[in-house]
C-alpha positions as CSV (number, residue, x, y, z in Angstrom):
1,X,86.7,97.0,101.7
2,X,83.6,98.6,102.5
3,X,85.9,99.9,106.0
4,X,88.2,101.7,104.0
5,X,85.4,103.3,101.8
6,X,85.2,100.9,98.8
7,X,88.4,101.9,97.2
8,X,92.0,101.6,97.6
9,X,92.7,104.5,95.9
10,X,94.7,107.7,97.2
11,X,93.0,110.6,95.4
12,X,90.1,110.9,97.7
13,X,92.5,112.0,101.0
14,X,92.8,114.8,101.4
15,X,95.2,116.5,104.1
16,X,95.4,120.1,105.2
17,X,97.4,122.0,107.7
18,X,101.0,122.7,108.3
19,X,103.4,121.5,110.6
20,X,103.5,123.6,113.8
21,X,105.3,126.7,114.5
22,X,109.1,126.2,116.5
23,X,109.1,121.9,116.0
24,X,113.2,121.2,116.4
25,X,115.2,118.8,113.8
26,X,115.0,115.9,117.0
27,X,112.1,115.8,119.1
28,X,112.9,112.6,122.1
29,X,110.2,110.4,122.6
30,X,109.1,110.1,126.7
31,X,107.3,107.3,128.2
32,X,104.8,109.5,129.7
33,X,105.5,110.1,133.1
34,X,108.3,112.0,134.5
35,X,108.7,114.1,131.1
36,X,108.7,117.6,133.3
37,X,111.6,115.9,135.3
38,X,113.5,115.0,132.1
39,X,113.0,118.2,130.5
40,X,114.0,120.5,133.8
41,X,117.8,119.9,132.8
42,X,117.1,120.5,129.3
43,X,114.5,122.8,128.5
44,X,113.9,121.4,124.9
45,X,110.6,122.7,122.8
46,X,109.4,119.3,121.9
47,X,108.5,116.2,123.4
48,X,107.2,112.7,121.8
49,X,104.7,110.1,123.3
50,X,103.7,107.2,122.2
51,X,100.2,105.7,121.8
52,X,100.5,102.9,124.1
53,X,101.6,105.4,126.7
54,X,97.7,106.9,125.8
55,X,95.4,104.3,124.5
56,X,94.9,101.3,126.4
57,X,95.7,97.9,124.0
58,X,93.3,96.0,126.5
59,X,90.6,98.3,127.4
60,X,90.7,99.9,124.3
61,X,89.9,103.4,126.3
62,X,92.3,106.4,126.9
63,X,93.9,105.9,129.9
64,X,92.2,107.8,132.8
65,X,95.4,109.9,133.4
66,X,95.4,111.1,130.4
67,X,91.3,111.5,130.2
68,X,91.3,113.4,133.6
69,X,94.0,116.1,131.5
70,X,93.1,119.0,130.3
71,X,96.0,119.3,127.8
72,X,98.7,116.8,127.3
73,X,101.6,119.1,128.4
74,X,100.0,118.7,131.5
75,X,99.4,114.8,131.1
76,X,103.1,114.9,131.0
77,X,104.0,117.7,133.0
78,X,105.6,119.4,130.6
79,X,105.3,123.7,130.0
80,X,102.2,124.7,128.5
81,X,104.4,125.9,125.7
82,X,106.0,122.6,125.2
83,X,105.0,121.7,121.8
84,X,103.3,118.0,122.3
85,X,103.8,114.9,119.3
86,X,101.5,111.9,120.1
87,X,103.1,109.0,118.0
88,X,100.9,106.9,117.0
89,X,103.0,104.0,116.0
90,X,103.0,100.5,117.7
91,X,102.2,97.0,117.6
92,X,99.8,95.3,115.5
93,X,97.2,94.4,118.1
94,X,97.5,97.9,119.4
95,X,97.0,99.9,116.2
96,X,94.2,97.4,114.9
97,X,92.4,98.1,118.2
98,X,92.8,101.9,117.5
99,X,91.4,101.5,114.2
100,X,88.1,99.6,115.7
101,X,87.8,101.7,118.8
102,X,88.2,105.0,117.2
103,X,84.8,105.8,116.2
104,X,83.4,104.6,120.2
105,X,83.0,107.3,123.1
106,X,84.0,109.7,120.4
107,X,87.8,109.1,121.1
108,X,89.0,111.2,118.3
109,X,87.4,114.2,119.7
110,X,88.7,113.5,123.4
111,X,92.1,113.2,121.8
112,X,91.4,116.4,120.2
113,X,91.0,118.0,123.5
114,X,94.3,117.3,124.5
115,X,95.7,119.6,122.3
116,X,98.4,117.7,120.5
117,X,100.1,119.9,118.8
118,X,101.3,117.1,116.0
119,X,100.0,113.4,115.9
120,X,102.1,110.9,113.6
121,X,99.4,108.8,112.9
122,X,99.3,104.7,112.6
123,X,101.6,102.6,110.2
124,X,99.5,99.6,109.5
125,X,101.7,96.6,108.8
126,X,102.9,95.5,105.0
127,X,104.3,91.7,105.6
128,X,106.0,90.0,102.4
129,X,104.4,87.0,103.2
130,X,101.0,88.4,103.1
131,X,98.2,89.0,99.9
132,X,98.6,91.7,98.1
133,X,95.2,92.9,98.9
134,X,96.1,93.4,102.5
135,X,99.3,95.9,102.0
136,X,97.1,97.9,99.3
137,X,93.9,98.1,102.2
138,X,96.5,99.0,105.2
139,X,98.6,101.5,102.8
140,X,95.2,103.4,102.2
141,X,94.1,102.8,106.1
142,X,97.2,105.0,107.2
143,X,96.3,107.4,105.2
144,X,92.2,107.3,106.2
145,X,93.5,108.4,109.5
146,X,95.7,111.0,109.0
147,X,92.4,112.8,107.7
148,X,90.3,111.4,109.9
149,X,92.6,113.0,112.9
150,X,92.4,116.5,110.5
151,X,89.1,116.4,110.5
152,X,88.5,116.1,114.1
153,X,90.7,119.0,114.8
154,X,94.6,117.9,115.2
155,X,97.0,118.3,112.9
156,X,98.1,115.3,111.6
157,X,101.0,113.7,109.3
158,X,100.3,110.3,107.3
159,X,102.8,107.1,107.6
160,X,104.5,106.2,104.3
161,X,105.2,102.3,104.1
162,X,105.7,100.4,101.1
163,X,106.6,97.3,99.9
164,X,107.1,97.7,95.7
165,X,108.2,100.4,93.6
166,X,104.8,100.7,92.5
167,X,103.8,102.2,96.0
168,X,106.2,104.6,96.6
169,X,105.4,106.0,93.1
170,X,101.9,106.1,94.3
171,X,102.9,108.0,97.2
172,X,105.0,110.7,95.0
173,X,101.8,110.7,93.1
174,X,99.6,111.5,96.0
175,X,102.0,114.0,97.7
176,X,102.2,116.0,94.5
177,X,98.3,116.1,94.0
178,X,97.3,116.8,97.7
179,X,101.0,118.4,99.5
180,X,100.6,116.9,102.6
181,X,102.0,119.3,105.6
182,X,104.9,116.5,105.7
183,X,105.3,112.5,105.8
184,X,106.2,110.1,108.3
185,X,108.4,107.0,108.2
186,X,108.1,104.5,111.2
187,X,111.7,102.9,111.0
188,X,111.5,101.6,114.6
189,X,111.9,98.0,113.2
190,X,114.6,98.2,110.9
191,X,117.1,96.9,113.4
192,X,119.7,94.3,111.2
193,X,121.8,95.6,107.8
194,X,119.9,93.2,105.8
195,X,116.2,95.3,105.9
196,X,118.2,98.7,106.1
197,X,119.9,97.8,102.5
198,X,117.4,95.8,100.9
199,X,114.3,98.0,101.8
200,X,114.6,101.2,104.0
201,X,117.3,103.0,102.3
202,X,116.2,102.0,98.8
203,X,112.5,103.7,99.5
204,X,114.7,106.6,101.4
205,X,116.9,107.4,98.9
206,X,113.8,106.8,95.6
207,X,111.3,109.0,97.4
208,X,114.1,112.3,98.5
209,X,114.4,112.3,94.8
210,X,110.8,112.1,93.6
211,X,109.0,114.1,96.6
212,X,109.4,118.0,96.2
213,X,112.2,119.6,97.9
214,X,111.8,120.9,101.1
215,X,108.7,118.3,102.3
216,X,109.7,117.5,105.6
217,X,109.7,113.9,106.4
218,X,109.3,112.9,110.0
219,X,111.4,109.5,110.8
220,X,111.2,107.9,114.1
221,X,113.9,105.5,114.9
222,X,116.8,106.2,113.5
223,X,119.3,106.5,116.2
224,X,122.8,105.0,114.4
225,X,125.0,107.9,113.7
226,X,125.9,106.5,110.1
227,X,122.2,105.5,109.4
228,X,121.3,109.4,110.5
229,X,124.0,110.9,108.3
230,X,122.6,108.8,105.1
231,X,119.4,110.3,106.2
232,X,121.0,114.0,106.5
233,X,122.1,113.5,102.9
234,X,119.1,112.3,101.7
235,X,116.3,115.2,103.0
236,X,118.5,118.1,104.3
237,X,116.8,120.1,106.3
238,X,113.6,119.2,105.9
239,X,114.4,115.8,107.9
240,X,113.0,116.0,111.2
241,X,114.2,113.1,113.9
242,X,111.9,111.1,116.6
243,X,113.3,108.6,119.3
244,X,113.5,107.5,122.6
245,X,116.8,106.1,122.7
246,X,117.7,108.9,124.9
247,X,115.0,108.0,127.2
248,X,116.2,104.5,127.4
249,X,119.6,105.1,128.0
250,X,118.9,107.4,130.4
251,X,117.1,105.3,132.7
252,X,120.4,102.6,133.1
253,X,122.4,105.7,133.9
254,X,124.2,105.7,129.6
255,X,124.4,108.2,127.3
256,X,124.9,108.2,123.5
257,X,128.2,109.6,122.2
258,X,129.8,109.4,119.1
259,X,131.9,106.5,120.1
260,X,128.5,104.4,120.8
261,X,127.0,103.9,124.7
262,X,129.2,105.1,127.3
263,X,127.2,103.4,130.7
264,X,128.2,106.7,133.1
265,X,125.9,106.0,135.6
266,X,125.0,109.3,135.7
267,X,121.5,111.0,137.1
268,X,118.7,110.2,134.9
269,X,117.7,114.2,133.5
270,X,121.4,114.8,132.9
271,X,121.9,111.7,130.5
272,X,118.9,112.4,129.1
273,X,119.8,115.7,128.4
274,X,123.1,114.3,126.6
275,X,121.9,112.2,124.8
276,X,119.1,114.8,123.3
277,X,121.7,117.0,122.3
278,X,124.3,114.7,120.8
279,X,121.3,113.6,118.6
280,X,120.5,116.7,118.1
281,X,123.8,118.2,116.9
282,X,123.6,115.2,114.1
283,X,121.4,116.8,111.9
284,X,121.5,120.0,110.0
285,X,119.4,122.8,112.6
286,X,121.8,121.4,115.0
287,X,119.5,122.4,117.9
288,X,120.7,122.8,121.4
């Protein structure tokens, strides 16, 4: 308790800032190296990385790569007008060991140096089978850093998780007291029907009518064509898409079509750049 400041509250974060300037509808998520190669047959104005590609899970430092960068378009090798997303989502022993490590070496302000343009900070985890106490502490925890990465000088969009009803109308509370510059949703594990129905697309479809219009909400791992057109419907245009599917297909040769994977065995950049697109002509800026 006393880690999260004594309270589990929400009315004490407050976020400022605004999304950046030119961010597409898709924006692919890279592994971190070979990014300027990807983007040479594409030329796209966005480009997603994750943490673990940045923050060491066992030394608990930012990688010397990226420390020896002055910016991370150049980590990546990207244009220095490539707009830059660090996605701070991933596994449980990686994001706790953000949360402890954060305040050592002064690693927010290093990160700040590298000139994300965006960073989606850390979803801590809400498990059914855990106490109550612990989804309340880790809701407020992803929330703590969002303004902790503001205050160090990057702007910075909060995860929304949520396991009752009673959250997600704490959320709409929040968001209508403090307007965040937008929200993020981490659906990178909502792989089977059975948590899509019964959890992600009820929270979806409850907070696109009880956030104000136009918020954009930032989801990262949707790549389904069905799932993406629900979303579509739900938030409009203020839905803005973040995956490495493309990325993934890409390096066994496939592309993403409408019919599903089509294994072409093409050259890397080229299904990359495929893939990018078709995602990108899913959703309503229909960016290419």
């Amino acid at each position: 308790m006393a880690d999260v400041g004594e309270t589990l509250e929400f009315d004490d974060v407050i976020l400022s800032g605004r999304l950046p300037e030119g961010l597409p509808s898709f924006i692919p998520q890279v592994d971190g190296s070979g990014a300027g190669d990807l983007d040479a047959a594409l030329g796209w104005p966005a480009y997603a990385v994750g943490l673990r590609r940045v923050f060491s899970p066992q030394t608990h430092a930012i990688y010397p790569r990226w420390d020896q960068a002055a910016t991370a378009a150049e980590a990546l090798g990207l244009l220095a007008t490539t707009l830059t997303v660090l996605s701070g989502y991933g596994e449980d022993p990686l994001v706790e060991a953000f949360w402890t490590a954060r305040h050592r070496d002064r690693l927010l302000d290093r990160l700040a140096t590298l000139k994300f343009d965006l960073v989606l900070t850390p979803n801590y985890s809400i498990y059914g089978n855990w106490p109550r106490a612990e989804h309340l502490i880790n809701m407020r925890r992803s929330l703590l850093l969002a303004e902790e990465f503001v205050r160090a000088g990057m702007p910075a969009v909060p995860n929304v998780y949520w396991f009752r009803l009673e959250d997600l109308q704490r959320y709409a509370t929040w968001i209508a007291d403090t307007a965040p510059p937008a929200i993020g949703i981490n659906l990178q594990t909502v792989r089977e029907n059975k948590n899509w129905e019964t959890w992600a697309l009820p929270g979806l479809s409850w907070l696109a009518e009880n956030i104000p219009a136009g918020l954009p909400v930032i989801i990262t791992g949707l790549s389904r064509q069905d799932r993406i057109a629900t979303a579509v419907d739900l938030f409009g245009t203020g839905l803005i898409l973040v995956s490495q599917n493309p990325a993934q297909y890409a390096l066994h040769g496939a592309v993403m079509t409408p019919e599903g994977r089509k294994d072409l065995q093409a050259r890397i950049p080229d299904a990359f750049a495929s893939s990018v697109r078709y995602l990108a002509s899913l959703l309503p800026e229909g960016d290419d």
